[in-house]
N, C-alpha and C positions, 0 to 999 in steps of 0.2 A: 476489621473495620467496625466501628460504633454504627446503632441505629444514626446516632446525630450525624457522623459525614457521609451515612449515607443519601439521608436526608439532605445533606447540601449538595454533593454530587446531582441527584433527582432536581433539585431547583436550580442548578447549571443549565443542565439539559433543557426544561421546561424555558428557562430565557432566552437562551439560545436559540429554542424553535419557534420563542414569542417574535424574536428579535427577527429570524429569518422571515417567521409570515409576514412581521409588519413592512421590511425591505421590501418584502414581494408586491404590496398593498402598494407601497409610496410611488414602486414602479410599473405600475399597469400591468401585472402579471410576469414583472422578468427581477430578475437578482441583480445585486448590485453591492454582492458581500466582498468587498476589498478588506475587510479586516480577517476575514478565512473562517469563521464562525462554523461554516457546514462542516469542517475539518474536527471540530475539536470534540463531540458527542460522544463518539467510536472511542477512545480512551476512557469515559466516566463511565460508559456502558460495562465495560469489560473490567473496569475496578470495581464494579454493581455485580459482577457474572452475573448481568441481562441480556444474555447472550440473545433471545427472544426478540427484545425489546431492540437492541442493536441492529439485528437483524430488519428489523421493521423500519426502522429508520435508514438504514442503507437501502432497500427500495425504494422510501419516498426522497433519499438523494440522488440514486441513478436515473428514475424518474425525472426531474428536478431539474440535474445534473449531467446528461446523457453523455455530453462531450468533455467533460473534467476528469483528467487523469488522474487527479488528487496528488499525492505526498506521498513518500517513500514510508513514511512512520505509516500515515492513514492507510493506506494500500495494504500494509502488514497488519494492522490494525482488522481491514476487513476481513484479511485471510484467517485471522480467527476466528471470528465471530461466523465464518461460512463453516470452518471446523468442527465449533461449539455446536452447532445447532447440524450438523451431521448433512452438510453441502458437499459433499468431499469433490464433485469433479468441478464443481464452483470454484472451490477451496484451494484443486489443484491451478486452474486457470488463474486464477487471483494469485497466487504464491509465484506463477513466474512472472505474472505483471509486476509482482513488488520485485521481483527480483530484475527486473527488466528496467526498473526505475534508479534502482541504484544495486549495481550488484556486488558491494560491499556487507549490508545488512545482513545477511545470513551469518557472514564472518563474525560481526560484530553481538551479534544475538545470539551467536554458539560458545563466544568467548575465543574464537581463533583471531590469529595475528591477519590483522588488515593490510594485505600488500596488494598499493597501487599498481594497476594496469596501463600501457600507453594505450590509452586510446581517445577516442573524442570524447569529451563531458559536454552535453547537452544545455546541462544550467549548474546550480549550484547544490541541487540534492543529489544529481547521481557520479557524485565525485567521493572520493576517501573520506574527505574532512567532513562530509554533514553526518557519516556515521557515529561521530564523539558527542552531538547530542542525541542519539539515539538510546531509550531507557528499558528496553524489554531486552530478560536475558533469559536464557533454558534455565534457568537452574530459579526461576521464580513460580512458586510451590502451583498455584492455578494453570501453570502451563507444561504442567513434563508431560499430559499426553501431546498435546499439540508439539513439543519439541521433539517428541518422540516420531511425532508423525512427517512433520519438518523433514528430522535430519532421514528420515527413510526415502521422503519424496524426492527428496534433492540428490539422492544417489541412484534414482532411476534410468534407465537408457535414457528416455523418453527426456528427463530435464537433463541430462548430464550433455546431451544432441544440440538440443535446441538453447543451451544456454552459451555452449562453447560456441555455435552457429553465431547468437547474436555478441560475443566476445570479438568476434574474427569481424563481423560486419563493422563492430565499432572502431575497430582497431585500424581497418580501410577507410573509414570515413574520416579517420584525424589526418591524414595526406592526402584525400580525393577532393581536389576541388572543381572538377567538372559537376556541373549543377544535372546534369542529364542522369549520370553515373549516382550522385550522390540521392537524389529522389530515388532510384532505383533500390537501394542499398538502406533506405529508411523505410520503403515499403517492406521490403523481403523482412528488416526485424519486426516490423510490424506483426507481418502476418505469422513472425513463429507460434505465437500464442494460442493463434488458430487451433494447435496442436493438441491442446489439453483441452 
């Protein structure tokens, strides 16, 4: 990357957070980002390796942000940037919420063949299809430790338990339609994360 695009990537960034404080201004202290602005940082940070500077800013969006589960991209997005800057049990937490978001993404980011699961799809990122826009792949030169570390974490007991746990949960939920049962079965994958 040139000084020049890095230099514009940096004046992204810097709009984007003008753009955010001024939302926050217009709204008495609350957000009102329906074009997903907070979302987009965490990509130009990480084509900057400002792994630091990334980092900094995902605290002043969980902050911000406490109750936004973000994006399957962004989520994966954090997991690095917790990586980068050596967060590893963060990092590992963060890896199964992305993976919890859509668990196709690993597939897709290791280069293995993506085969749909029957189960329930929540919305429209943690289905098969939002993984063909997804553009982070192991084999992109800034990430083979982190892909390295990836593909070692995801063959742990510990995620291999809780991933297949929340597979089986999902799988119950695409035929359970008692509301009592179903809330039941949305906590329990909830709380797998707890785990890490």
């Amino acid at each position: 990357m040139t000084e020049k695009q890095a230099e514009k990537l940096r004046e992204k960034i810097k709009r984007i957070r003008l753009d955010l404080a001024a939302d926050k201004k217009r709204w008495s202290g609350f957000f009102d980002d329906s074009r997903g602005l907070r979302y987009l940082p965490t990509q130009y940070y990480i084509k900057l390796c400002d792994f630091d500077g990334g980092l900094k800013y995902l605290k002043w969006f969980d902050k911000n942000f406490p109750d936004d589960s973000g994006f399957p991209d962004f989520l994966f997005e954090w997991t690095i940037i917790l990586f980068k800057t050596d967060n590893m049990k963060s990092a590992e937490k963060k890896a199964f919420e992305t993976y919890c978001s859509n668990i196709y993404i690993f597939d897709k980011f290791f280069g293995r063949p993506v085969i749909p699961i029957d189960k329930y799809e929540e919305s429209n990122f943690d289905n098969p299809a939002f993984v063909d826009a997804f553009t982070y792949s192991n084999s992109h030169a800034d990430l083979i430790e982190f892909s390295s570390w990836l593909d070692n974490f995801t063959k742990t007991e510990k995620f291999v338990e809780a991933s297949q746990k929340f597979v089986d949960i999902y799988k119950l939920l695409k035929t359970e339609n008692r509301t009592e049962k179903r809330r039941n079965l949305i906590r329990q994958a909830g709380q797998l994360a707890e785990q890490f």
